[in-house]
C-alpha positions as CSV (number, residue, x, y, z in Angstrom):
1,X,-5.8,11.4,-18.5
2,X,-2.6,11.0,-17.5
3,X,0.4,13.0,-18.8
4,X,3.9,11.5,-20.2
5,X,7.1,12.7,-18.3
6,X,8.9,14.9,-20.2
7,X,12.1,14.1,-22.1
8,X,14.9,15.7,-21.3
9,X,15.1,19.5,-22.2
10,X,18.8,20.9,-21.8
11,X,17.2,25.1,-21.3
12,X,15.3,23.0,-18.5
13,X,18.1,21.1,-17.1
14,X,20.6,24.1,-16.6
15,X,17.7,26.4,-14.9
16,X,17.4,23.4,-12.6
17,X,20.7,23.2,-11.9
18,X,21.0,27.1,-11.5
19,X,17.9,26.9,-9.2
20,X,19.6,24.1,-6.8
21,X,23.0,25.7,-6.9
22,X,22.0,28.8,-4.7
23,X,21.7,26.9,-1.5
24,X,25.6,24.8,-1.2
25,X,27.0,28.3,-3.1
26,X,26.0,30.5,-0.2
27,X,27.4,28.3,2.0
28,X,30.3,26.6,1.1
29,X,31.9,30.0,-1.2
30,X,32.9,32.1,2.2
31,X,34.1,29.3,4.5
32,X,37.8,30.1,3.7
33,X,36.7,33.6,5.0
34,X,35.5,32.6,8.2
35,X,39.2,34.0,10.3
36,X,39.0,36.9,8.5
37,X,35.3,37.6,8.9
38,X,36.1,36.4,12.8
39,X,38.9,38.4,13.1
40,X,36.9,41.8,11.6
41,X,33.9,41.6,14.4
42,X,36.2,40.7,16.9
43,X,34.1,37.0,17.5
44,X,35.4,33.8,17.9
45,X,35.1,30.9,14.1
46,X,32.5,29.1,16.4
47,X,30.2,32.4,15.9
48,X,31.0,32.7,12.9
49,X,29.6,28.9,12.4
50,X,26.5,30.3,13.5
51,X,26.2,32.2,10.2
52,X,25.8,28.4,8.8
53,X,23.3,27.3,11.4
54,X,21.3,30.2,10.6
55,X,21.2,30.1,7.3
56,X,20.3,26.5,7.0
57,X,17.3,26.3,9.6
58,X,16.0,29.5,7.3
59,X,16.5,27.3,4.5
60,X,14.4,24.3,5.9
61,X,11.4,25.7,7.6
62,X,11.8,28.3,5.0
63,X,10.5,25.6,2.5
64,X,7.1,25.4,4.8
65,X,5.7,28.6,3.6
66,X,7.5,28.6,-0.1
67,X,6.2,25.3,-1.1
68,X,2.4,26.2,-1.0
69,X,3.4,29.6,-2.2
70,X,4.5,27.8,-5.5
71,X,1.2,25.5,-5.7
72,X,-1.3,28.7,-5.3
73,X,1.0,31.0,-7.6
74,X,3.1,29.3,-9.4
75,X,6.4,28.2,-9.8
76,X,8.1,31.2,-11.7
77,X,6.9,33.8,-9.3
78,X,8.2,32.0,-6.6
79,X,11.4,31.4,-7.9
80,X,11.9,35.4,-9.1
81,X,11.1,36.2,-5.4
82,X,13.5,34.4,-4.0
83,X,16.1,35.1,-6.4
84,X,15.7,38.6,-6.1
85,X,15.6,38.2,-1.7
86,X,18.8,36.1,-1.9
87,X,20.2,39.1,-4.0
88,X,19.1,41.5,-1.9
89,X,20.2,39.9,1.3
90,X,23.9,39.5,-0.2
91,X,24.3,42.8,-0.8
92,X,23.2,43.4,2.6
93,X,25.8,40.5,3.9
94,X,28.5,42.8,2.1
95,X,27.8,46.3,3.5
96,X,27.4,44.7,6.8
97,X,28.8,47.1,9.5
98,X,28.4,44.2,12.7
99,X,28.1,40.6,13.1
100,X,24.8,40.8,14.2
101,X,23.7,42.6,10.9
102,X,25.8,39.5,9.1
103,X,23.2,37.1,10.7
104,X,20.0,38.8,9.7
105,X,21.4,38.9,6.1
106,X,22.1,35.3,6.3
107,X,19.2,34.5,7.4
108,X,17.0,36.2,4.9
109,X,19.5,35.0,2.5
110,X,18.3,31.3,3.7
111,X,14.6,32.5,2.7
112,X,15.4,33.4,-0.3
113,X,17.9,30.2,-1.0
114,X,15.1,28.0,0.3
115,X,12.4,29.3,-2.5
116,X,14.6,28.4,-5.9
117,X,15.1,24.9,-3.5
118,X,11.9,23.9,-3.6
119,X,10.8,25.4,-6.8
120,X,13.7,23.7,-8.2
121,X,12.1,20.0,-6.8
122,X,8.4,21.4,-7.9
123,X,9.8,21.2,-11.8
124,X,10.9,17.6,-11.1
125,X,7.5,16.4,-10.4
126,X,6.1,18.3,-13.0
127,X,7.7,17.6,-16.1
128,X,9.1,14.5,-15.2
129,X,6.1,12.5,-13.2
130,X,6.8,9.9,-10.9
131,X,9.0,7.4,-12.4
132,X,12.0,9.4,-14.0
133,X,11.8,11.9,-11.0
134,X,14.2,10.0,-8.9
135,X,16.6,9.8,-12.0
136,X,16.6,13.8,-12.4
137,X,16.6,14.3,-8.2
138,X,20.3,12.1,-8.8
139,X,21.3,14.0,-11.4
140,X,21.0,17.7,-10.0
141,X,22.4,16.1,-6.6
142,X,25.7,15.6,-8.9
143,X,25.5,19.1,-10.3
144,X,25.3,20.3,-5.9
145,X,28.5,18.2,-5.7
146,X,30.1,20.5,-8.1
147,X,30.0,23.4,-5.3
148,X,32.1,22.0,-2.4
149,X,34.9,21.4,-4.3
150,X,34.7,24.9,-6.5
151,X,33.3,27.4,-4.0
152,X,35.7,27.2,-1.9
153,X,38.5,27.6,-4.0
154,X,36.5,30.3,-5.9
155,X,36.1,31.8,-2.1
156,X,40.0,31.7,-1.1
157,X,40.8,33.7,-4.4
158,X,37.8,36.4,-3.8
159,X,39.0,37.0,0.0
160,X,43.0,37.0,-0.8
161,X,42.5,39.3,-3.2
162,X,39.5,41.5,-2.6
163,X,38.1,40.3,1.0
164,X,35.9,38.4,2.5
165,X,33.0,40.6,1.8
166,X,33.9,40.3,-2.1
167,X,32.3,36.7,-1.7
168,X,28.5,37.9,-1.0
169,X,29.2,40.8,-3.9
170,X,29.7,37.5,-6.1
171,X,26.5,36.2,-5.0
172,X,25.1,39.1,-5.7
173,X,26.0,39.4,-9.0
174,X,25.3,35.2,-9.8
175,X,21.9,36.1,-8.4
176,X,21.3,39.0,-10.9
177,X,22.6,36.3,-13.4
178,X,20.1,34.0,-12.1
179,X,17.1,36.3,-12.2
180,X,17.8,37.6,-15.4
181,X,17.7,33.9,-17.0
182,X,14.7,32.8,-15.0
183,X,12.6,35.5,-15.9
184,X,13.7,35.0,-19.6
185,X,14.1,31.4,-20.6
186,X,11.7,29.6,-17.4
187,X,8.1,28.8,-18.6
188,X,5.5,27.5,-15.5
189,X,5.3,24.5,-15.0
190,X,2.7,24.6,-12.5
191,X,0.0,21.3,-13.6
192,X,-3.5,23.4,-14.8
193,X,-5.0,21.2,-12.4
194,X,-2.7,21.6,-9.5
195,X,-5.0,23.0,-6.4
196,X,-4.1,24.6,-3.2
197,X,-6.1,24.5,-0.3
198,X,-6.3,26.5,3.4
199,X,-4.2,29.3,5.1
200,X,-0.6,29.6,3.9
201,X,0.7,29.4,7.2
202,X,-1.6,26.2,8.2
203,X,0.8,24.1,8.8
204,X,-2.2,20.9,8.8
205,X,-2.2,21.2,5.9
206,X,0.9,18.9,5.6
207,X,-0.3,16.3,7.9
208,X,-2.5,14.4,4.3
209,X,1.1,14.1,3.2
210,X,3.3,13.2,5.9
211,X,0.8,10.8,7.6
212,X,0.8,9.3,3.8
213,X,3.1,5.9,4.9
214,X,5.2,6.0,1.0
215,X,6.2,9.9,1.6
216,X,6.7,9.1,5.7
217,X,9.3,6.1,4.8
218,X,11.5,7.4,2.3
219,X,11.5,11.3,3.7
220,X,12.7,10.0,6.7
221,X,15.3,7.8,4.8
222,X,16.4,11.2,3.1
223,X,16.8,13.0,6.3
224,X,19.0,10.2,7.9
225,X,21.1,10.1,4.9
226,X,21.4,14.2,5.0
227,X,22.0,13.6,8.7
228,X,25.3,11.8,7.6
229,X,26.0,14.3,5.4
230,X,26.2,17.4,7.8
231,X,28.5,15.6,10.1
232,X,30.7,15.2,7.3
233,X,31.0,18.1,6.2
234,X,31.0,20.2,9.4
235,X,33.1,17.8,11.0
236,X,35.4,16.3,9.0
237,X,37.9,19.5,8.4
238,X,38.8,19.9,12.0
239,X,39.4,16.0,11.9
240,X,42.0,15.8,9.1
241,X,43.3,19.4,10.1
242,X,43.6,20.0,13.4
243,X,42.8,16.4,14.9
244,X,45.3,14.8,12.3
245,X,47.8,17.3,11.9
246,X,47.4,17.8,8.1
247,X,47.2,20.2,5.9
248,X,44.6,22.6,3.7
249,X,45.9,21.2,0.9
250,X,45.7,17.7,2.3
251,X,41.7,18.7,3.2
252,X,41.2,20.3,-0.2
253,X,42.7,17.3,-1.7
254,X,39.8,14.5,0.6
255,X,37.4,16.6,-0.4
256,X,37.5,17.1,-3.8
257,X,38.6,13.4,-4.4
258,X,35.1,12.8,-3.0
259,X,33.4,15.4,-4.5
260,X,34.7,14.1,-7.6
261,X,33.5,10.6,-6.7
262,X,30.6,11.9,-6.0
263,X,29.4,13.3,-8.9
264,X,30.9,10.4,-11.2
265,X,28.3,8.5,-9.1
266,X,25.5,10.8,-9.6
267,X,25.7,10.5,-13.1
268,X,26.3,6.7,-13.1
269,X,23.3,6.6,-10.8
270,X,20.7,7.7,-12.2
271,X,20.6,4.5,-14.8
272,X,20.3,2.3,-12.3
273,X,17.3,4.0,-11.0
274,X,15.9,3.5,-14.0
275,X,15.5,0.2,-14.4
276,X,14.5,-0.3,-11.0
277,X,14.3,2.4,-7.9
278,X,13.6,-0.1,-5.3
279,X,16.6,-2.1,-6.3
280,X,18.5,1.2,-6.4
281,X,17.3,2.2,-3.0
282,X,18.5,-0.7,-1.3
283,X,21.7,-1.1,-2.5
284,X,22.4,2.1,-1.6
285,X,21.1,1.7,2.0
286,X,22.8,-1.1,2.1
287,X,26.5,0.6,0.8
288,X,25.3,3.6,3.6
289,X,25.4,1.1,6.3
290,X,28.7,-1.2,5.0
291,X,30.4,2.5,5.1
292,X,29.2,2.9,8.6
293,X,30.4,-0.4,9.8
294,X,34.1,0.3,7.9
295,X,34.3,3.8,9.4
296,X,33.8,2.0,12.8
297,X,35.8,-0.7,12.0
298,X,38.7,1.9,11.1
299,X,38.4,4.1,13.7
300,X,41.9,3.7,15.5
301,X,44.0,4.2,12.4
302,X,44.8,7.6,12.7
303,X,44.8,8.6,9.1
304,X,42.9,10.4,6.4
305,X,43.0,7.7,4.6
306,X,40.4,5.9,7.5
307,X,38.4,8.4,7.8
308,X,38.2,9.0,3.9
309,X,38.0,5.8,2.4
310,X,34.7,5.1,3.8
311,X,33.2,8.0,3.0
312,X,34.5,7.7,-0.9
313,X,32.3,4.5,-1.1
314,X,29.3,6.4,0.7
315,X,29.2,8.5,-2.1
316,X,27.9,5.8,-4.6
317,X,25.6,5.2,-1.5
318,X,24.0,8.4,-1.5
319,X,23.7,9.2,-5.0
320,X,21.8,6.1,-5.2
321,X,19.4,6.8,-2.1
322,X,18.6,10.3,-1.9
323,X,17.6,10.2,-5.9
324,X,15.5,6.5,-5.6
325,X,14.2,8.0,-1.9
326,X,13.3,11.9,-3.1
327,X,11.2,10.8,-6.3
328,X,9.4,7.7,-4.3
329,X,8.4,10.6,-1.5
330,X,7.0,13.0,-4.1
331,X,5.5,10.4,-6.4
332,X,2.1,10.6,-5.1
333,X,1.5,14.0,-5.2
334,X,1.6,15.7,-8.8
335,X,-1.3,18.0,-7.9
336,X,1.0,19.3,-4.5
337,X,4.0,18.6,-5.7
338,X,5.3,22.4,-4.2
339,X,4.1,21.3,-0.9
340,X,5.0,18.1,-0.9
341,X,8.8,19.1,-2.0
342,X,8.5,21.8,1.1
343,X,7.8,19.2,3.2
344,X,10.6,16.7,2.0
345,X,13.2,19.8,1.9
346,X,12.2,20.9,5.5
347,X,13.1,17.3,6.7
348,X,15.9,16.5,4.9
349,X,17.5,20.6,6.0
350,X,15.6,21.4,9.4
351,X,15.6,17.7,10.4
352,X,19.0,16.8,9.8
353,X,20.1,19.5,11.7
354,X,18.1,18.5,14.4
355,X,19.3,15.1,14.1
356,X,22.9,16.7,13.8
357,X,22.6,18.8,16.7
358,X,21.1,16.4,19.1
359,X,23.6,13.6,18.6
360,X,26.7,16.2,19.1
361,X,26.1,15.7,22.9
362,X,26.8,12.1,22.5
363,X,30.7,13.0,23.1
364,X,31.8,10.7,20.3
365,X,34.9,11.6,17.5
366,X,34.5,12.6,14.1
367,X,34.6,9.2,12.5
368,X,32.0,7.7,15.3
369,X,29.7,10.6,14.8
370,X,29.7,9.9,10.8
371,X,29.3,6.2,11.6
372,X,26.6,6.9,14.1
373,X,24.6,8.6,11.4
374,X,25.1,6.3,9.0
375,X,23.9,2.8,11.2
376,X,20.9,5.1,12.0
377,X,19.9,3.9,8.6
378,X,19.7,-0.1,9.4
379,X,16.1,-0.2,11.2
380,X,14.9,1.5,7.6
381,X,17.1,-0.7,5.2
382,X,15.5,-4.0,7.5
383,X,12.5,-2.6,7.1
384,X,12.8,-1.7,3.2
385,X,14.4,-5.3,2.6
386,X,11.4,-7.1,4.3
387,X,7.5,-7.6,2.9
388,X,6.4,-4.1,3.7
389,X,9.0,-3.0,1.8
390,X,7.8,-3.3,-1.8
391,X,4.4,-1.3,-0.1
392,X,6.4,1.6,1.0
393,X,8.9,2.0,-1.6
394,X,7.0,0.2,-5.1
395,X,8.8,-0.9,-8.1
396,X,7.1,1.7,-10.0
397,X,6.3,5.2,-8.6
């Protein structure tokens, strides 16, 4: 017998968004720090970058091992571990005496960051089910575009007034917060019939999901889409600072404005989802591209305003993507939904990164890089707008 999704339960929602919030936090809080924390271990801010890198390929293949973890245990138990590692490795962060010491914590920090992650997309898919999943994916991708525009302001404060090591005694302490309410208020979710099979660290034991064509299709339109993303963000401050000559207010104004924009949209979103994902998906493919093609098209204006404006209508773009994209990907799989949300999180972190990384030797500027990402997305969108389409991405999940 099939089960009804769940309606919407606010003691749910805000563990969710708690759950999801521990990733961007730990990575966007301290990057007003990064001089400082340069200037301390005597290493140069592109080192200091690596902190980033670290922390995110710890958070994607990370997912690998947490994912099954959460279909052969359970959700909770998952989530407490990883709460309590990310806590642990903050602390560690802040009593770090070198650089090198900085990056393990990071890294184990990324572990733990990577568990609530995929625990957080487990819940999705099992109180929601496949058709309002997408719709709740949207809506906690607007809660994650709270963080870049308050972390680092949050960050700033911390390290002017109490150092940059002050920032990973907050996370501490909002992981203790964390913990405290998951092991309180967070009931399992785990299905009763939800079944785990083979070694934890058999990886074939992904290939039944990725080789199924409806997960393939819109994971990889996820991963394209985060692609876009991660040149953004890494790139896009050096471009209206250093490139453009402005200043950190001008950045925190850009970014904000589009965080802002950003989560108008992922509320807005989510509605339009609703009524019909496919639909949803490919207009917002379709803005993904059209933002591409203006970015390109805008290119030798050398203002923030170029470089911004597509990027503000990209944001309707992704909210309407990722969400339609995400839930589509794990619809299929309510008895594996942890895996299947590893999986998916590995792709859209480790692969974009990938993606990111490989492209940087391209030798293009900031707004061709973003643009480049963003037409990666046509061969998809033609693909999603044609027959095969409708197979790969159905009206109903």
């Amino acid at each position: 017998m099939q089960t009804q999704p769940a309606k919407p339960n606010l003691t749910l929602l805000l563990i969710l968004a708690l759950l999801v919030i521990f990733c961007p936090m730990a990575i966007d809080i301290y990057l007003p720090a990064f001089p400082t924390i340069a200037e301390q271990f005597a290493v140069s801010e592109q080192q200091v970058q690596q902190s980033v890198a670290i922390f995110m390929l710890t958070v994607g293949l990370g997912q690998l091992i947490a994912g099954p973890l959460a279909d052969k245990f359970g959700r909770k138990p998952v989530a407490v571990i990883g709460i309590s590692l990310y806590a642990g490795s903050a602390l560690l962060a802040y009593y770090a005496p070198s650089f090198n010491i900085l990056l393990l914590a990071r890294a184990l920090q990324g572990l733990g960051a990577c568990a609530t992650f995929v625990v957080a997309f487990a819940i999705v898919r099992d109180k929601y089910g496949a058709q309002r999943s997408g719709q709740m994916i949207t809506y906690l991708n607007g809660i994650i575009c709270f963080i870049p525009a308050l972390a680092p302001i949050l960050g700033a404060w911390l390290t002017v007034q109490f150092g940059w090591r002050m920032n990973f005694l907050f996370l501490t302490f909002f992981a203790i917060f964390g913990l405290v309410i998951t092991l309180l208020f967070f009931k399992e979710t785990r299905p009763a019939d939800s079944y785990y099979q083979g070694h934890i660290l058999d990886l074939r034991r992904f290939m039944p999901i990725i080789s199924t064509p409806i997960f393939l299709f819109n994971s990889l339109l996820c991963m394209v889409a985060m692609s876009a993303i991660l040149v953004y963000v890494t790139l896009a401050p050096g471009w209206l600072i250093t490139h453009l000559g402005g200043t950190v207010a001008d950045f925190t104004f850009w970014f904000t404005l589009n965080a802002v924009c950003s989560i108008v949209a992922s509320f807005i979103a989510p509605m339009y989802i609703k009524n019909n994902s496919q639909r949803a998906l490919r207009l917002g493919v379709g803005l993904l591209i059209f933002s591409g093609l203006l970015m390109l098209a805008l290119s030798t204006i050398q203002t923030a305003l170029a470089l911004m404006l597509p990027m503000l209508i990209a944001a309707l773009g992704f909210a309407l993507s990722l969400g339609s994209a995400a839930g589509m990907a794990l619809s299929r799989f309510a008895k594996q939904a942890g895996t299947a949300s590893a999986l998916l999180g590995a792709m859209q972190m480790s692969g974009a990164s990938i993606l990111v990384f490989a492209t940087q030797f391209l030798g293009l500027t900031t707004p061709w890089l973003i643009a480049f990402h963003l037409l990666l997305l046509l061969p998809l969108w033609l693909i999603l707008i044609s027959k095969k389409g409708h197979a790969l991405h159905p009206t109903q999940g």
